[in-house]
N, CA and C atoms as an extended XYZ file, in Angstrom:
393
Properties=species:S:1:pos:R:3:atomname:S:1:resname:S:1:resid:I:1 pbc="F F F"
N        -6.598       18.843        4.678 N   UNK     1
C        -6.864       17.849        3.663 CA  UNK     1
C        -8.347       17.896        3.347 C   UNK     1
N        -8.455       18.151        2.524 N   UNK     2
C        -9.819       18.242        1.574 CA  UNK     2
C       -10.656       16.769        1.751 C   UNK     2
N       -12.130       16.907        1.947 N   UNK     3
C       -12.903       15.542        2.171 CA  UNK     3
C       -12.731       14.489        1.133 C   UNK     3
N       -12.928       15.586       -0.490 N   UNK     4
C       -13.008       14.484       -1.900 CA  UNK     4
C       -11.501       14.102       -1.977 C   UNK     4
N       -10.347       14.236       -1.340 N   UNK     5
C        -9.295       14.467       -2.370 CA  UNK     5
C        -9.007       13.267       -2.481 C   UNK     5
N        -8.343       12.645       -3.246 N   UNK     6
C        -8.041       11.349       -3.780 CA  UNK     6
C        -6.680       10.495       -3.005 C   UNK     6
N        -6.640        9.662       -2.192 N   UNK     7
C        -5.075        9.207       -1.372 CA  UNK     7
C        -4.294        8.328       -2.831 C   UNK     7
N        -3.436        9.150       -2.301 N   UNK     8
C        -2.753        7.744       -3.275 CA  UNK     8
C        -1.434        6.551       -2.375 C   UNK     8
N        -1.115        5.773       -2.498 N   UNK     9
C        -0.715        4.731       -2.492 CA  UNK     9
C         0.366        4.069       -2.991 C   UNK     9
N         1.498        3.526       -1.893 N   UNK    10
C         2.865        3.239       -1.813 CA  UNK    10
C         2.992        1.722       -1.610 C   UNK    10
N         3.198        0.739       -2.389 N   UNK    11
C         3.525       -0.745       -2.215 CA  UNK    11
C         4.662       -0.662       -2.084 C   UNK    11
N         5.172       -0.871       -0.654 N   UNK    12
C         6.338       -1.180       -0.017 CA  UNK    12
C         7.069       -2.448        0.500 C   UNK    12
N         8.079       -3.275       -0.259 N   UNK    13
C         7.727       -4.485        0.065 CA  UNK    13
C         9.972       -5.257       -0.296 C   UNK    13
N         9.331       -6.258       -0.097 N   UNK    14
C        10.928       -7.051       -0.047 CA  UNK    14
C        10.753       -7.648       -1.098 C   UNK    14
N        12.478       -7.351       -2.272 N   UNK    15
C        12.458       -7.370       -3.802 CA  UNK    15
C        11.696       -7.213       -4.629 C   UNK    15
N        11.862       -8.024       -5.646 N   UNK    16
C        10.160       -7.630       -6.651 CA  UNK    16
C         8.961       -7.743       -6.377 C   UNK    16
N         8.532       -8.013       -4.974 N   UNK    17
C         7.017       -8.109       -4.555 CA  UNK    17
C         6.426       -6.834       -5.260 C   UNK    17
N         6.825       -5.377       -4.405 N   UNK    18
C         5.985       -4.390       -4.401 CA  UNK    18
C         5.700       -3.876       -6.078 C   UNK    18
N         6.650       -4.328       -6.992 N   UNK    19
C         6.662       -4.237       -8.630 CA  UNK    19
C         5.763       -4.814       -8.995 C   UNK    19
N         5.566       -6.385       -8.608 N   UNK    20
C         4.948       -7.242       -9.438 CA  UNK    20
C         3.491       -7.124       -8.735 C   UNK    20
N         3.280       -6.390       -7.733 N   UNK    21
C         1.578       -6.190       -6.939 CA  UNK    21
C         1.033       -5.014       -7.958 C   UNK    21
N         2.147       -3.945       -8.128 N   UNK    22
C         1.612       -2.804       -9.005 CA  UNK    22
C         1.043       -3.616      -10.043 C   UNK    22
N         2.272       -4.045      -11.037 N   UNK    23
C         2.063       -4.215      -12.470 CA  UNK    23
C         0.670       -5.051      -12.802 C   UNK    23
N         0.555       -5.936      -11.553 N   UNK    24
C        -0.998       -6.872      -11.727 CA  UNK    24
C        -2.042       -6.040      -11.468 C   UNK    24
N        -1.865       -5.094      -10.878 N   UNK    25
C        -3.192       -3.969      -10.479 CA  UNK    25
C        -3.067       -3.039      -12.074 C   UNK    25
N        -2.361       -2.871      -12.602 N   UNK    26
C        -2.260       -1.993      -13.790 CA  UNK    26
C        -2.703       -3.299      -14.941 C   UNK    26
N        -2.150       -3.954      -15.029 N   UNK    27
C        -2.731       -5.384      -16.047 CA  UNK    27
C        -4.012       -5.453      -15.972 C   UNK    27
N        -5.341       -4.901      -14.529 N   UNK    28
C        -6.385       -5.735      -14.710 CA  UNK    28
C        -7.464       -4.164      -14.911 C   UNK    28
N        -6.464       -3.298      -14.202 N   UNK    29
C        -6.860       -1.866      -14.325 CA  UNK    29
C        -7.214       -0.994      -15.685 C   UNK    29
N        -5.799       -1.294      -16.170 N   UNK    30
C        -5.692       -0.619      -16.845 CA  UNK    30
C        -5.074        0.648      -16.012 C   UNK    30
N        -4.472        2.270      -16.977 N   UNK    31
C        -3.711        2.853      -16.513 CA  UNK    31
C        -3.804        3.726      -15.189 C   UNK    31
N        -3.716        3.562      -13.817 N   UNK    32
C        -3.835        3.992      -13.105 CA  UNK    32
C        -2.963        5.400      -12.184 C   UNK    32
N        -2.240        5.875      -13.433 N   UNK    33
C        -1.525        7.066      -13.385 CA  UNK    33
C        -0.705        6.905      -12.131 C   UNK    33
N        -0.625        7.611      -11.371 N   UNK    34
C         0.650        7.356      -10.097 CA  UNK    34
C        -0.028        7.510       -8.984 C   UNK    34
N        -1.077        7.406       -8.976 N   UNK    35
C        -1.884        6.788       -7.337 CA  UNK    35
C        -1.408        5.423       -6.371 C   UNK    35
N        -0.597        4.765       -7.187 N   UNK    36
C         0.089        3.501       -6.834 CA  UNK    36
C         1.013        3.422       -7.299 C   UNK    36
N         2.371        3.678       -6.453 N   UNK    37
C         3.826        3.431       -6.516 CA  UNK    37
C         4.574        2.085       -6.295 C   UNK    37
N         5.111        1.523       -6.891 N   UNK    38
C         6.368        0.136       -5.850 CA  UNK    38
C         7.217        1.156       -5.178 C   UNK    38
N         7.709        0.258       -4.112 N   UNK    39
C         9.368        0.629       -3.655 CA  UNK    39
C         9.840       -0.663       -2.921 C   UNK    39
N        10.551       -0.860       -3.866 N   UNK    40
C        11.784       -2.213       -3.283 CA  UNK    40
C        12.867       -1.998       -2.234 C   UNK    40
N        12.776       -2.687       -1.315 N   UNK    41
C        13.967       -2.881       -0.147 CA  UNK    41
C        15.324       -3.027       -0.926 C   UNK    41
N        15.274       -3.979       -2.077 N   UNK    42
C        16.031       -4.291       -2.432 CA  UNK    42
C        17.757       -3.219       -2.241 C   UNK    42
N        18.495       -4.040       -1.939 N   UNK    43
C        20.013       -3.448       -1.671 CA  UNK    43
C        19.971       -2.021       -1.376 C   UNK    43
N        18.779       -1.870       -0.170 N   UNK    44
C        18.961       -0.862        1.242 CA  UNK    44
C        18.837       -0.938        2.179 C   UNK    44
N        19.500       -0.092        2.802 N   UNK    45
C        19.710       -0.190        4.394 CA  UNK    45
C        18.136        0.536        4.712 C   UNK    45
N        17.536        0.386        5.914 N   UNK    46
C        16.451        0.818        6.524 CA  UNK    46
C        16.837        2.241        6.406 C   UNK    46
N        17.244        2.736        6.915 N   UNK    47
C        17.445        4.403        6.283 CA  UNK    47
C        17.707        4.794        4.986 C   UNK    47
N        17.714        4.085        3.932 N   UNK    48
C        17.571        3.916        2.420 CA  UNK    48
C        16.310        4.112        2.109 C   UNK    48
N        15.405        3.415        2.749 N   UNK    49
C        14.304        2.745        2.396 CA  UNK    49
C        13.274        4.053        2.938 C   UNK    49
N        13.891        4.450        4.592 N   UNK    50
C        13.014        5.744        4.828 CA  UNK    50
C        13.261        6.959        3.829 C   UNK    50
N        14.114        7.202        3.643 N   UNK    51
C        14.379        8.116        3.482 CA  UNK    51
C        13.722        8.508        0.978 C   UNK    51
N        13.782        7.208        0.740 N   UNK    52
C        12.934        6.968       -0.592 CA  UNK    52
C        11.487        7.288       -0.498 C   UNK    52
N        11.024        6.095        0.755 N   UNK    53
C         9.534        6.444        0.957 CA  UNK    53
C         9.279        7.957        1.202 C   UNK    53
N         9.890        8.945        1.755 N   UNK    54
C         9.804        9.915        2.529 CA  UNK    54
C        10.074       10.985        0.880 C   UNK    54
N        10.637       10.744       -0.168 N   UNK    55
C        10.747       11.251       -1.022 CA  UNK    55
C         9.297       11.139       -2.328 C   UNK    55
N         9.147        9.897       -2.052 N   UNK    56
C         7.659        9.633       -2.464 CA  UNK    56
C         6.218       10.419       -2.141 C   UNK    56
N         6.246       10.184       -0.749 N   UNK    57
C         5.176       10.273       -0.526 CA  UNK    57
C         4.761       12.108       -0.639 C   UNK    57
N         3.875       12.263       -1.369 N   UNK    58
C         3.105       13.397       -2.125 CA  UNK    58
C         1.987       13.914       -1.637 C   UNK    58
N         0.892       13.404       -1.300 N   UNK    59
C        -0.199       14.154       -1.469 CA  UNK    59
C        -0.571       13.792        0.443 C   UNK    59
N        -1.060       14.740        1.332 N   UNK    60
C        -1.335       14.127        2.649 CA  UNK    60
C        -1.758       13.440        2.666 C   UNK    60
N        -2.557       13.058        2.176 N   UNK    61
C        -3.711       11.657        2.378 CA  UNK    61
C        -2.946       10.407        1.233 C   UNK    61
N        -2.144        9.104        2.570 N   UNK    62
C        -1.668        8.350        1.909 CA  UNK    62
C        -1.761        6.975        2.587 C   UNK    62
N        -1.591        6.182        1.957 N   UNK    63
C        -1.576        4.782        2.313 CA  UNK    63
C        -0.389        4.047        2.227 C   UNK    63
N         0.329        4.085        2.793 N   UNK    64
C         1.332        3.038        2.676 CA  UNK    64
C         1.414        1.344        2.682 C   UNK    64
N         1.570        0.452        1.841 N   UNK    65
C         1.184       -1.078        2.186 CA  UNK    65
C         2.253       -1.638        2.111 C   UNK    65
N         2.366       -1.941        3.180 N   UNK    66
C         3.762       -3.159        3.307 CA  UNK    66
C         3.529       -4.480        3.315 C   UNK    66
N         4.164       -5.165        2.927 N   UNK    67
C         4.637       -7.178        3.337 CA  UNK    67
C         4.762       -7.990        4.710 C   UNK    67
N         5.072       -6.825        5.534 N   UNK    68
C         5.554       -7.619        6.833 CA  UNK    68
C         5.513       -6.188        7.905 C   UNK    68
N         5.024       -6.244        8.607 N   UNK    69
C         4.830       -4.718        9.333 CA  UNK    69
C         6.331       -5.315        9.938 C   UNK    69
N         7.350       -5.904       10.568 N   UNK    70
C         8.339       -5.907       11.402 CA  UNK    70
C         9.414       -6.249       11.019 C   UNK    70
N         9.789       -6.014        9.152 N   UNK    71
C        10.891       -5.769        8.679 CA  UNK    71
C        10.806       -4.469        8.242 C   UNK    71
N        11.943       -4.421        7.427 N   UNK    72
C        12.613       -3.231        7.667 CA  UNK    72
C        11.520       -2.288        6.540 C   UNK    72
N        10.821       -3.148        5.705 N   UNK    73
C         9.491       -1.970        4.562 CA  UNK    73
C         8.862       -1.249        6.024 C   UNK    73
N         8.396       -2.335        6.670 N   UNK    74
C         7.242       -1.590        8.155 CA  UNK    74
C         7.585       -0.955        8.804 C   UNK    74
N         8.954       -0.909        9.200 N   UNK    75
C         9.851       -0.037       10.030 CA  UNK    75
C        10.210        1.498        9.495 C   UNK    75
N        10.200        1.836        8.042 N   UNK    76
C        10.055        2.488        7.429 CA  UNK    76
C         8.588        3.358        7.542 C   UNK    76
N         7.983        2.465        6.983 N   UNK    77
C         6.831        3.021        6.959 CA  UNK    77
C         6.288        3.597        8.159 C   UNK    77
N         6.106        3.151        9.094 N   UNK    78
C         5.903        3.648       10.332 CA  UNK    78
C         6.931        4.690       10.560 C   UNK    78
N         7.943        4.914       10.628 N   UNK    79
C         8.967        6.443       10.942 CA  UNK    79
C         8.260        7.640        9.944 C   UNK    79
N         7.518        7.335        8.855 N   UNK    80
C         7.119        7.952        7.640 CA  UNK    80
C         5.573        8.691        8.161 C   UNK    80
N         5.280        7.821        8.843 N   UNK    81
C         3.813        8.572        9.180 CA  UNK    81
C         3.789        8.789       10.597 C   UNK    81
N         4.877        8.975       11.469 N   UNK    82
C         4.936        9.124       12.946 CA  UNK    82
C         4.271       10.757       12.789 C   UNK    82
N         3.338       11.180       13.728 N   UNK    83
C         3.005       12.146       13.580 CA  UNK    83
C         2.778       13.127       12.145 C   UNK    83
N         1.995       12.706       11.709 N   UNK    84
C         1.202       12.613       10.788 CA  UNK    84
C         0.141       12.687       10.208 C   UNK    84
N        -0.710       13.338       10.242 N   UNK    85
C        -2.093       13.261        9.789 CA  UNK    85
C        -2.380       12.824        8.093 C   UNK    85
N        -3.114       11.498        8.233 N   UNK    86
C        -3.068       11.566        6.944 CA  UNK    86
C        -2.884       10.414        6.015 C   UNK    86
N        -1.875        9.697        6.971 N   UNK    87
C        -0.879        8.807        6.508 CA  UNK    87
C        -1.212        7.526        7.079 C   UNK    87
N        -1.761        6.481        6.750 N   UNK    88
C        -1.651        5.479        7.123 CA  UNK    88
C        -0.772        4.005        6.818 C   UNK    88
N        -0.246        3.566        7.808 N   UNK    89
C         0.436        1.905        7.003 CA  UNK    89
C        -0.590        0.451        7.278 C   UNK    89
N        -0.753       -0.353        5.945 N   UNK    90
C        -1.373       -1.141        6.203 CA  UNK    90
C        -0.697       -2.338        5.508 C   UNK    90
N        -0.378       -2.832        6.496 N   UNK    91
C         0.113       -4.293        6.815 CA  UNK    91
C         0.093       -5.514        6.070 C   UNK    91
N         0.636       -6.563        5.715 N   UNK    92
C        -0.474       -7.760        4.596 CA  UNK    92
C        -1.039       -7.368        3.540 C   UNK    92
N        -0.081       -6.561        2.616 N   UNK    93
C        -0.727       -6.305        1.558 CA  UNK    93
C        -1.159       -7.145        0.432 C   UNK    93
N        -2.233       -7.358       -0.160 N   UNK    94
C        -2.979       -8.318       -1.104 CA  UNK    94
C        -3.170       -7.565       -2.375 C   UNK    94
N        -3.053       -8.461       -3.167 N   UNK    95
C        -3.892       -7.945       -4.400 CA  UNK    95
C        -4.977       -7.221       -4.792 C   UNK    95
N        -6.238       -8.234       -3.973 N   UNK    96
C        -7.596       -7.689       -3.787 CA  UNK    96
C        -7.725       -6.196       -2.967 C   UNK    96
N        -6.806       -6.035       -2.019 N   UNK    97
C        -7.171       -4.593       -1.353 CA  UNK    97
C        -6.364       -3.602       -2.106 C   UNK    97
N        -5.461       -4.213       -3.115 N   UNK    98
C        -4.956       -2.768       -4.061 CA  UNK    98
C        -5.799       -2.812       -4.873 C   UNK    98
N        -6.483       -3.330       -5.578 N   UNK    99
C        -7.558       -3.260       -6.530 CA  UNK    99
C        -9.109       -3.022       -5.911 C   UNK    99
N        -9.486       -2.793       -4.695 N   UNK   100
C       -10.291       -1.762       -3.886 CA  UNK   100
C        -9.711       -0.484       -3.895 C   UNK   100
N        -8.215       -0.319       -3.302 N   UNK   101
C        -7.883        0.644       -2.885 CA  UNK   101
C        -8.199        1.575       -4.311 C   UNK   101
N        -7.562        1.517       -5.279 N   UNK   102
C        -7.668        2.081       -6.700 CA  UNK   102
C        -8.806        2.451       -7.130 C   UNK   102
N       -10.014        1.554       -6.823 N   UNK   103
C       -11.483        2.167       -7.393 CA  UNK   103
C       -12.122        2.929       -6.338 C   UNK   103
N       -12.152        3.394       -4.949 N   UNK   104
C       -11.781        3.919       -4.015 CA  UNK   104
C       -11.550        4.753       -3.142 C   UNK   104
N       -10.663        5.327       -3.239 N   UNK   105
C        -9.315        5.861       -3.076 CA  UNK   105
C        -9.710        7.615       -2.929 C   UNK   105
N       -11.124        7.863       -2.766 N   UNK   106
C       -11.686        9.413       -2.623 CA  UNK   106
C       -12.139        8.964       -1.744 C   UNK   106
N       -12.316        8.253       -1.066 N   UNK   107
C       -13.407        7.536        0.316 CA  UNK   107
C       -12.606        8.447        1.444 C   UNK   107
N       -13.107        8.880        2.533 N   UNK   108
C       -12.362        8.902        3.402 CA  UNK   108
C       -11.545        7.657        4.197 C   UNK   108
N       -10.061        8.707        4.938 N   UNK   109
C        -9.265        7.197        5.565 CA  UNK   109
C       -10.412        6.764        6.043 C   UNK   109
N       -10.683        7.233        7.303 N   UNK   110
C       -11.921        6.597        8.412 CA  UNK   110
C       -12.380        5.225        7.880 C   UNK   110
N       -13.041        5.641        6.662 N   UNK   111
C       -14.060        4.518        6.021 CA  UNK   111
C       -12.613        3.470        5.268 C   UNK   111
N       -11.836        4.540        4.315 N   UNK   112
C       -11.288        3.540        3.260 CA  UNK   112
C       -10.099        2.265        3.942 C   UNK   112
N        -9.762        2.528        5.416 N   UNK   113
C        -8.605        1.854        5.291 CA  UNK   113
C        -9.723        0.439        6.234 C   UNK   113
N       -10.787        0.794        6.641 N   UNK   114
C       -11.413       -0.497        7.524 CA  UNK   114
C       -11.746       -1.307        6.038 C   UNK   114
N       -12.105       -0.944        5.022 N   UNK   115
C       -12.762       -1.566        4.257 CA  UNK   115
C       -11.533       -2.056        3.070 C   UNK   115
N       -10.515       -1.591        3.418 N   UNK   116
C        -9.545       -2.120        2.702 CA  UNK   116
C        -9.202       -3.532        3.005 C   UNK   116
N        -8.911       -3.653        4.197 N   UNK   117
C        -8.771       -4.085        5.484 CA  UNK   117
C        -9.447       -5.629        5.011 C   UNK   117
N       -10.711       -5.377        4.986 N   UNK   118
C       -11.529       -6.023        4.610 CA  UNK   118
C       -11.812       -6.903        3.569 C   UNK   118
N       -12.074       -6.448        2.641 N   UNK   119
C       -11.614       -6.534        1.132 CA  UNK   119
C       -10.018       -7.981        1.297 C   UNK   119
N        -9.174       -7.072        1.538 N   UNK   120
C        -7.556       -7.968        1.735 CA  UNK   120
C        -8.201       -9.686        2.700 C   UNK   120
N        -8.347       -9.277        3.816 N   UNK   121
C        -8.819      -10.341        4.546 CA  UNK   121
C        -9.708      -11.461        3.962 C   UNK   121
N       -10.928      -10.672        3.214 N   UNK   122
C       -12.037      -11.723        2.476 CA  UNK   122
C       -11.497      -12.292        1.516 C   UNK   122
N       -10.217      -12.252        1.000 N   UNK   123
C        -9.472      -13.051       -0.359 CA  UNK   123
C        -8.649      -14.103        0.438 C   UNK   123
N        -8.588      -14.315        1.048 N   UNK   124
C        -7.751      -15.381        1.912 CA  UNK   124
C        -8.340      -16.535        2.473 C   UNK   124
N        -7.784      -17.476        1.628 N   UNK   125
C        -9.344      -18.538        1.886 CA  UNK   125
C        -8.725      -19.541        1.499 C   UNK   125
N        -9.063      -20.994        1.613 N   UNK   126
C        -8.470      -22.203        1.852 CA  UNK   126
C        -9.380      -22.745        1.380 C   UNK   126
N        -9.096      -23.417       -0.098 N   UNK   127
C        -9.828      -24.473       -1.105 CA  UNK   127
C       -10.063      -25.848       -0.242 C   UNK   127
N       -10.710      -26.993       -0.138 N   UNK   128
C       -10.514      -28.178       -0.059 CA  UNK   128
C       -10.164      -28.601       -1.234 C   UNK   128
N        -8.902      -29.293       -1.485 N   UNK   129
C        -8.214      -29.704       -2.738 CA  UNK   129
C        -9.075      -30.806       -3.138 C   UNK   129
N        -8.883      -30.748       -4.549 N   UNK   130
C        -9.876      -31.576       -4.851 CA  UNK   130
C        -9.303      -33.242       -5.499 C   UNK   130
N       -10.525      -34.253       -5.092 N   UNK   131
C        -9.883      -35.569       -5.621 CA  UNK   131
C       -10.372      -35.874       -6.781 C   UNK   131
């Protein structure tokens, strides 16, 4: 795997989540060609779901983002990059870290997935409601 090469990126998630995370990253983006995929659980079995992701995934250097690392998207995902170079799954996927990941996305893993990481985490924050 080449240092510059570009990862691209799998939103893996339960029903229309992983659709409606793309389409808001493409709404604020603009066209981000196929560096960022959905794939819906929707009406599959966990070996449905591997076996889609496993048809997806393209280029070595990838990111997988799931909803819940311990349903059946994470369970997937993880069989997908078992021995693997290349491939990472990251957990709690947010808005804010697909819209890092996208501007990005030539970084190395090393660097790109701590700072993804990051990015996702720093958007999570608790207003005091106001009177």
């Amino acid at each position: 795997m080449s240092e510059g090469e570009e990862a691209t990126g799998i939103v893996v998630g339960h029903g229309a989540m992983a659709r409606g995370l793309v389409d808001a990253v493409k709404r604020i983006v603009g066209d981000v060609g196929d560096c960022l995929e959905p794939l819906s659980n929707d009406g599959k079995n966990p070996s449905e779901i591997k076996r889609d992701l496993e048809a997806m995934l393209g280029t070595p250097k990838s990111i997988i983002f799931v909803d819940l690392m311990s349903g059946s998207c994470g369970m997937a995902a993880l069989a997908n990059c078992r021995d693997c170079e290349g491939r990472v799954v990251v957990s709690g996927v947010n808005l804010p870290m697909l819209l890092d990941f996208v501007f990005n996305r030539g970084m190395p893993l090393a660097d790109l997935v701590p700072r993804l990481l990051e990015q996702g985490r720093a958007a999570i924050v608790a207003l005091p409601a106001s009177e």
